[in-house]
matplotlib code that plots the C-alpha trace (Angstrom):
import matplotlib.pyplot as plt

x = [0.0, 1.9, 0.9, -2.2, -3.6, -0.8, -1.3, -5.1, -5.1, -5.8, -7.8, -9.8, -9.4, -12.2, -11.0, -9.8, -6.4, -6.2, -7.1, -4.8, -2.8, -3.3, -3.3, 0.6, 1.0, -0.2, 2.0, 5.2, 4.3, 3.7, 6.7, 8.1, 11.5, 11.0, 10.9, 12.2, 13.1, 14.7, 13.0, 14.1, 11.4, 13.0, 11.3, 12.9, 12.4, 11.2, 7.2, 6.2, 4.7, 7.6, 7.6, 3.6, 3.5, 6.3, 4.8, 1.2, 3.1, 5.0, 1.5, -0.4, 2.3, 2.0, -1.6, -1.2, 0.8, 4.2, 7.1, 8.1, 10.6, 10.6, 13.9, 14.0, 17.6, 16.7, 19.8, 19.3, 15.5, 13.9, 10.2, 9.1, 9.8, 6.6, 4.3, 5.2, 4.4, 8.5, 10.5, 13.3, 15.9, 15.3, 18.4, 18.3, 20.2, 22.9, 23.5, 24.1, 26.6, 28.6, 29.6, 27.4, 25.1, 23.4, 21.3, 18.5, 19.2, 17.3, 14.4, 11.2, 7.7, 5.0, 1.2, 0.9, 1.0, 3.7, 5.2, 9.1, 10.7, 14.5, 14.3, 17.2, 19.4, 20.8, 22.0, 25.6, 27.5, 29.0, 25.4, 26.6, 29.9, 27.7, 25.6, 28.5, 30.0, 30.3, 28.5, 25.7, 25.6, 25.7, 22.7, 20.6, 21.7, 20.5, 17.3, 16.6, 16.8, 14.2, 11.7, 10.2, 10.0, 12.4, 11.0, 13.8, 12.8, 15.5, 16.4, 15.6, 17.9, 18.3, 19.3, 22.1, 24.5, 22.6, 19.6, 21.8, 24.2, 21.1, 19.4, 22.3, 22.5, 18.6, 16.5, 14.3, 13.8, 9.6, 10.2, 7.5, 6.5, 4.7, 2.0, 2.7, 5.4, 8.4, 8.8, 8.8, 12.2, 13.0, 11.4, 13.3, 16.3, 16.3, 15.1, 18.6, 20.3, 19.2, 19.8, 23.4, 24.1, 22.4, 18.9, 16.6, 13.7, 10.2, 7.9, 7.2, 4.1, 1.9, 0.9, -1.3, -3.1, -6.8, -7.7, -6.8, -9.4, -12.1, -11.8, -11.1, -12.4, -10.2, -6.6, -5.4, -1.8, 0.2, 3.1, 4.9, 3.6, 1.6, -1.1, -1.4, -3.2, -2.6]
y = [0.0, 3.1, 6.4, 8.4, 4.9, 4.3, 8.4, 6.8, 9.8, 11.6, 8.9, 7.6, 10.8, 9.5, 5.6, 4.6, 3.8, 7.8, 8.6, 6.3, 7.8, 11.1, 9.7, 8.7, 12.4, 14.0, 10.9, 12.4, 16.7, 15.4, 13.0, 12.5, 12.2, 16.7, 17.9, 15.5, 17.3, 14.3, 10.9, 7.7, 5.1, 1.4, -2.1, -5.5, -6.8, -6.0, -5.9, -5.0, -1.2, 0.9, 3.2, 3.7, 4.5, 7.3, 8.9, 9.0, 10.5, 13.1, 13.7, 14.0, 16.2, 18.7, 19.0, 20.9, 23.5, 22.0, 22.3, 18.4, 16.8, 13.1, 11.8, 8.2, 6.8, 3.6, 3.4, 0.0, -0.2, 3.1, 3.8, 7.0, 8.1, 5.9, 7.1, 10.5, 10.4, 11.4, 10.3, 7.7, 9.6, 12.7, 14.1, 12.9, 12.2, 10.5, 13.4, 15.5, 12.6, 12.7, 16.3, 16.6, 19.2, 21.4, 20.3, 23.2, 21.1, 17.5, 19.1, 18.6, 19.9, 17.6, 18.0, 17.7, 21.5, 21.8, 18.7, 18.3, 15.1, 13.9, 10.7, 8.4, 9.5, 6.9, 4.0, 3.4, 0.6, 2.3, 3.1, 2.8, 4.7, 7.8, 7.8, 7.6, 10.8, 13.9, 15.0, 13.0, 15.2, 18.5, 17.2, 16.8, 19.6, 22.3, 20.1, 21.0, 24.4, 24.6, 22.2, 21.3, 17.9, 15.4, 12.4, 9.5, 5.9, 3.3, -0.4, -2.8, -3.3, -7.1, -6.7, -4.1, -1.8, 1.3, 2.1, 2.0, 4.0, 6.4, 5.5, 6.9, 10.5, 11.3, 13.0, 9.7, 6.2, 4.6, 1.2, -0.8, -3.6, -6.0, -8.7, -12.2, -10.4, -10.7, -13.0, -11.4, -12.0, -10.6, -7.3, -7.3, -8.1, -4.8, -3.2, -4.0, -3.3, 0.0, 1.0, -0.9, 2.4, 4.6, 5.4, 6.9, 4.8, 7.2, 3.9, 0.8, 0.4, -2.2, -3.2, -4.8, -6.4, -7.2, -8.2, -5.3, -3.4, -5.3, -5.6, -1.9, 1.5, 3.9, 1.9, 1.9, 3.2, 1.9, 4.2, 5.3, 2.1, 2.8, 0.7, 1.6, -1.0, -0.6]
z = [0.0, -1.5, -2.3, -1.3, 0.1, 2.5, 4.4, 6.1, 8.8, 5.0, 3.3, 6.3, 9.0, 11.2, 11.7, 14.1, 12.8, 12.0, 16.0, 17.0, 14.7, 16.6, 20.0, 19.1, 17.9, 21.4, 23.2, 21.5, 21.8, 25.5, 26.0, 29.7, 27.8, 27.1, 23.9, 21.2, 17.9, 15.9, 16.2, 15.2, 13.9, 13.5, 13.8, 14.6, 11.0, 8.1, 7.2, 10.5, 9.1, 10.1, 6.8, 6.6, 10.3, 9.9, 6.9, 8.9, 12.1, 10.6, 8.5, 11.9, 13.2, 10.6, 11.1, 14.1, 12.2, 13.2, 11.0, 9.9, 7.9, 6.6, 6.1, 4.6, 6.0, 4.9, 2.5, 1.4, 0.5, 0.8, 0.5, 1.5, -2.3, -3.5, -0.3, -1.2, -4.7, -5.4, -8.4, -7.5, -8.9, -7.3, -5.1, -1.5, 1.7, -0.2, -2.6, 0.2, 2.3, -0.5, -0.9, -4.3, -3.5, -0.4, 2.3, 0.5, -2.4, -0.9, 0.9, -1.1, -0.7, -0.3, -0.9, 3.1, 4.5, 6.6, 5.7, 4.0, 2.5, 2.7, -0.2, 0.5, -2.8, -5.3, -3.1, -2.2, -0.9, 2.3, 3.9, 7.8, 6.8, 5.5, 8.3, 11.1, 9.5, 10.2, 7.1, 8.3, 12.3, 9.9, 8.2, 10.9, 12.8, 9.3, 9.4, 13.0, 12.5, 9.6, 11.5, 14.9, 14.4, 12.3, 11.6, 10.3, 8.4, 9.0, 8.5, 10.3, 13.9, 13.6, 9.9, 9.5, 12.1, 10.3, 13.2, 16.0, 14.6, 14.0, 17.2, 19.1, 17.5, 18.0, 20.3, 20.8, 18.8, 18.9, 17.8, 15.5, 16.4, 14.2, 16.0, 14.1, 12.0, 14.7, 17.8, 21.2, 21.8, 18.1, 19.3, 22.8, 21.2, 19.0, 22.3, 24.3, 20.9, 21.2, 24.9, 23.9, 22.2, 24.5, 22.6, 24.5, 23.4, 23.9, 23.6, 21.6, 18.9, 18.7, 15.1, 12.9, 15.5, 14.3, 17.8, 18.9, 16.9, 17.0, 21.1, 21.5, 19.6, 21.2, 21.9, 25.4, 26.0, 29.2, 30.2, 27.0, 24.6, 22.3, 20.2, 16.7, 14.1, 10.2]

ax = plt.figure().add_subplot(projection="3d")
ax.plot(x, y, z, "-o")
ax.set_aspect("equal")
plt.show()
C-alpha cells in the first residue's frame, strides 16, 4: 500500500487507525522524555509497518501546524519516495553525504502542509559509513533548524548496524512492532540493541493487531507504549 492509500489519517481521518494515529502524535508533543526534535522510527524486521507509520506521524504532526521533515535513512530499501508520490531519482540524503550538493538542495515539498521530504538519494555501498559521518551530524543539525519535528525511516535493527548508529545521534527512537510479523524475543532483542548504544527509546508500537481493533475502539496506552493497528 503506497501512495495516497498508504497516508489513512488523509484517506480515512475518522478511523480509528487515524485517532490512534493522533493519540501517538499527542503521546510524542507530550513526551516525559522533554521535547524531542529528531525521532528515530525502527522495527525489529522488516514488514512490520515501520515506513507507513512514519509517513502517517509526521502527516499527523504537521496538522497541528508544526514544521516536519521526513527523512528516509533507509539506504538499502527506501520507501518514502513511493508514499510521497517522489521520483526515485530525485536528489536525497545520499547526494548530500557525499559532498554533491546542499542540504537546501534535498528538501522537497510535499502536498501535506507543513510537511518536507528527505528521499534516501541513489543508493551506495558504504550506507553505515555515510551515516556515522560527520556530514551526516551536519545534516541533521541544518534540518533542526528549519523544523520542529524530524521524523527519520530506518532499516531494520536485527538486519544491519545502520539504526543503531542512528538511534544513538537522536533525540528519541519509537520502535515498531509487528504482532505475528516478529517474535517477542526478536522485538526485545532490537530493544537492548538499542539502549546498547544509549537510545533513548520514547515507547514501543503495537501493530497490525486485528484483535486489537475489533476488542477496543479507542486503543489503550500503558506508560509510554503505544497501540497503533494498520
Amino acid at each position: 500500500m503506497m501512495g495516497n492509500r498508504a497516508l489513512i489519517v488523509n484517506h480515512s481521518p475518522k478511523s480509528i487507525w487515524a485517532e490512534a494515529f493522533r493519540t501517538l502524535r499527542t503521546k510524542i508533543i507530550y513526551s516525559k522524555s522533554g521535547m524531542v526534535k529528531s525521532i528515530l522510527f525502527t522495527s525489529a524486521s522488516a514488514g512490520e509497518g515501520k515506513s507507513i507509520t512514519v509517513a502517517n506521524t509526521a502527516v499527523v504532526l504537521a496538522q497541528t501546524n508544526k514544521k516536519v521533515i521526513v527523512v528516509d535513512c533507509d539506504l538499502r530499501k527506501p520507501v518514502q519516495y513511493k508514499i510521497f508520490k517522489k521520483k526515485k531519482t530525485s536528489r536525497g540524503l545520499t547526494n548530500f553525504l557525499t559532498g554533491e550538493c546542499e542540504i537546501a538542495d534535498i528538501v522537497q515539498d510535499t502536498d501535506i502542509p507543513n510537511l518536507r521530504l528527505v528521499t534516501s538519494g541513489p543508493l551506495l555501498v558504504n550506507p553505515s559509513e555515510l551515516l556515522d559521518s560527520d556530514k551526516f551530524k551536519e545534516a541533521i543539525s541544518s534540518l533542526k533548524e528549519q523544523a520542529d519535528y524530524i521524523i527519520i525511516d530506518s532499516p531494520p535493527v536485527l538486519a544491519v548496524t545502520d539504526s543503531c548508529i542512528l538511534g544513538s545521534k537522536m533525540d528519541g527512537i519509537i520502535l515498531v512492532v509487528g504482532v505475528e510479523k516478529v517474535q517477542p524475543e526478536m522485538a526485545l532483542r532490537a530493544k537492548e540493541h538499542l539502549e546498547a548504544v544509549d537510545g533513548n527509546i520514547l515507547g514501543i508500537i503495537i501493530n497490525r493487531s486485528d484483535t486489537f481493533v475489533e476488542q477496543n475502539a479507542y486503543f489503550h496506552y500503558c506508560g509510554n507504549v503505544g497501540n497503533v493497528a494498520n
